[in-house]
C-alpha positions as CSV (number, residue, x, y, z in Angstrom):
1,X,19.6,43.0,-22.7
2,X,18.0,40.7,-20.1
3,X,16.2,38.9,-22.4
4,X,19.6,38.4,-24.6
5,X,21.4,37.0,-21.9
6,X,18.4,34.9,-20.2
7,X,18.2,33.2,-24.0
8,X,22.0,32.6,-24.4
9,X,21.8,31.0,-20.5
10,X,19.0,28.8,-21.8
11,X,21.3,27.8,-25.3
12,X,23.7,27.3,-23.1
13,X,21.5,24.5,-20.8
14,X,20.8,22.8,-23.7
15,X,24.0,22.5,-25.7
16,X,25.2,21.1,-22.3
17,X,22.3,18.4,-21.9
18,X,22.2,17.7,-25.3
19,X,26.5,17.1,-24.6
20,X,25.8,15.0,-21.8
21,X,23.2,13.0,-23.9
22,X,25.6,12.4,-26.9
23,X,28.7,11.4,-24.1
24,X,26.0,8.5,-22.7
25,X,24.9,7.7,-26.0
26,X,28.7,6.8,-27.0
27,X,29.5,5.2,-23.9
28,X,26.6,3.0,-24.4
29,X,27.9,2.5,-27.6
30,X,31.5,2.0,-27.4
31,X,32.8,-1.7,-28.0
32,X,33.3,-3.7,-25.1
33,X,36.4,-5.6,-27.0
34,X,39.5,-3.2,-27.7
35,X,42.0,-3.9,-30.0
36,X,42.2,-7.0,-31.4
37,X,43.2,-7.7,-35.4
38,X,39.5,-8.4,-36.3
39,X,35.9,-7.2,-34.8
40,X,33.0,-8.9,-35.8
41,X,29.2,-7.5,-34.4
42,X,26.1,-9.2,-34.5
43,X,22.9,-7.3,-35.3
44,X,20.7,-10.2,-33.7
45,X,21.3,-12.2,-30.7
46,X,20.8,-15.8,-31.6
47,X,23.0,-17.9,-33.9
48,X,21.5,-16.8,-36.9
49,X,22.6,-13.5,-36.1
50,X,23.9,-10.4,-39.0
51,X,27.2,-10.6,-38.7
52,X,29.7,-7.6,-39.7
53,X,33.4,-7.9,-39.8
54,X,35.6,-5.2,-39.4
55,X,39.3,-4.5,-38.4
56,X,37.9,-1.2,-36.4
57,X,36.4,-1.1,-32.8
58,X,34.6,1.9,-34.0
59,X,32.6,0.2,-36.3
60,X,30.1,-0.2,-34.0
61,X,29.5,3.1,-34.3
62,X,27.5,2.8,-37.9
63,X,25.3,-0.3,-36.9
64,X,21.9,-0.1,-35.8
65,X,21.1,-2.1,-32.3
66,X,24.3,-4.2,-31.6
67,X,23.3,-7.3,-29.3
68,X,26.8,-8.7,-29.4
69,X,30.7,-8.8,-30.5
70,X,33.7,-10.7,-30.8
71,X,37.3,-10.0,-31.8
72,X,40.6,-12.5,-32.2
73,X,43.6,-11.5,-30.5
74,X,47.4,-12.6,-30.5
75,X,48.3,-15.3,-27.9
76,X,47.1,-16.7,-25.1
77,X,44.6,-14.1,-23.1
78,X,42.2,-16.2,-21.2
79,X,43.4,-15.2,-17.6
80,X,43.8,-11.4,-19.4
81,X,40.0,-11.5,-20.1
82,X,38.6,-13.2,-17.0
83,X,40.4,-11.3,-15.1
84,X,39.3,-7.7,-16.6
85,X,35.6,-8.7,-16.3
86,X,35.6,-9.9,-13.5
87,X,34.6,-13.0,-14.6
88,X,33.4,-16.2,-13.0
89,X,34.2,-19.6,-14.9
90,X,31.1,-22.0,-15.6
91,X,32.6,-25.0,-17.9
92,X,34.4,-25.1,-21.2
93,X,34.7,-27.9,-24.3
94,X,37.6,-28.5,-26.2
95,X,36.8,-28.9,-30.6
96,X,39.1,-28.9,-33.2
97,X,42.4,-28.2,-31.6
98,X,40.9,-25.3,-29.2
99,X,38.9,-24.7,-25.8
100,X,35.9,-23.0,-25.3
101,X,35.9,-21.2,-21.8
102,X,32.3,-20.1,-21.2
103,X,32.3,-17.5,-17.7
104,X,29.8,-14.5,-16.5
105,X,30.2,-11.3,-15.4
106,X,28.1,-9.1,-14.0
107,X,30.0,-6.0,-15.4
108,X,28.3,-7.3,-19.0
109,X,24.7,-7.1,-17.9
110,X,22.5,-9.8,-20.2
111,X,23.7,-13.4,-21.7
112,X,22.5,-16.3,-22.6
113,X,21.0,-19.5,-21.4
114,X,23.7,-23.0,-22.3
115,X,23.4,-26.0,-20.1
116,X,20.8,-23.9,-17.7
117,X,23.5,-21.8,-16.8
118,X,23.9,-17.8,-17.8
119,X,27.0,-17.3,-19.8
120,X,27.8,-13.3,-21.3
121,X,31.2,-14.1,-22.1
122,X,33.0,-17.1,-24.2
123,X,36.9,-16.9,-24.6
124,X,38.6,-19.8,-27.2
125,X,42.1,-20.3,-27.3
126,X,44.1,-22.4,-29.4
127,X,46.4,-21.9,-32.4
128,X,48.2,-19.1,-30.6
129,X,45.1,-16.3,-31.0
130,X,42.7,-15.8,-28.5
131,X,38.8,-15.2,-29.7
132,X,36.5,-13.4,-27.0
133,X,33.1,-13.0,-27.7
134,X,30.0,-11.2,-25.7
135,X,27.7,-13.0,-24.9
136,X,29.0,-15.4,-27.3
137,X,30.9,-15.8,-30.7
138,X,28.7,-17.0,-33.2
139,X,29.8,-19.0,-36.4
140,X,33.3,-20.2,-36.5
141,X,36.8,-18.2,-36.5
C-alpha cells in the first residue's frame, strides 16, 4: 500500500511541475498587445521579417519563436501606451499624415538599435487609430 501511495505522491510532483512549466511557458508566450482590431507577429527580428496577421491575440500561440508584434487600435493611445510600459520617449518623425513615437521600456526586455539609441517600443498615430508595435512595426499599416 506504501508503495501505491509513495507512486501517486510522486504523479502527483510531476503533474504539478509539469503545470507550473506549461503556466511559464504561456506567460512567456502571451501577447504583449491586447485587444486591438488587427495583430500582426513577426517570426524574425529585422525588417525583412515573416509577418502573420491575425484579428486574435492568441495567435501567437501557433507560431514558432516570435521576436515581435504589433496591433492597430481605435483613437488616440499614445499617453495610454507610454504610460502602461512604463515607457521613456527617445524622438519621433512625422510621414504621411502620422507620427512615429519611438520610447523604451525596461518592462519589454531587448530592442533595437535606431539613431544609436535602444528603442523596444514604436507607437504611430494619425488617422484616428493608433499602431503599437514591439520592438518595432515593420512594413506599413
Amino acid at each position: 500500500m506504501r508503495k501505491i501511495f509513495r507512486a501517486l505522491g510522486g504523479l502527483c510532483v510531476c503533474a504539478l511541475v509539469a503545470g507550473c512549466a506549461f503556466f511559464l511557458y504561456l506567460l512567456y508566450r502571451s501577447p504583449v498587445l491586447e485587444g486591438g482590431t488587427m495583430h500582426t507577429y513577426y517570426t524574425e527580428a529585422n525588417s525583412s521579417a515573416r509577418a502573420v496577421v491575425s484579428s486574435s491575440p492568441l495567435a501567437k500561440f501557433s507560431l514558432g519563436r516570435v521576436k515581435g508584434e504589433s496591433a492597430v487600435y481605435e483613437g488616440d493611445r499614445l499617453a495610454e501606451f507610454a504610460e502602461k510600459f512604463d515607457a521613456k520617449f527617445l524622438f519621433c518623425e512625422e510621414a504621411c499624415g502620422k507620427t512615429s513615437y519611438y520610447l523604451y521600456s525596461p518592462a519589454l526586455g531587448e530592442g533595437v538599435a535606431l539613431g544609436g539609441r535602444t528603442v523596444n517600443l514604436q507607437i504611430v498615430c494619425g488617422g484616428g487609430q493608433t499602431a503599437v508595435g514591439v520592438p518595432l512595426i515593420f512594413g506599413g499599416w
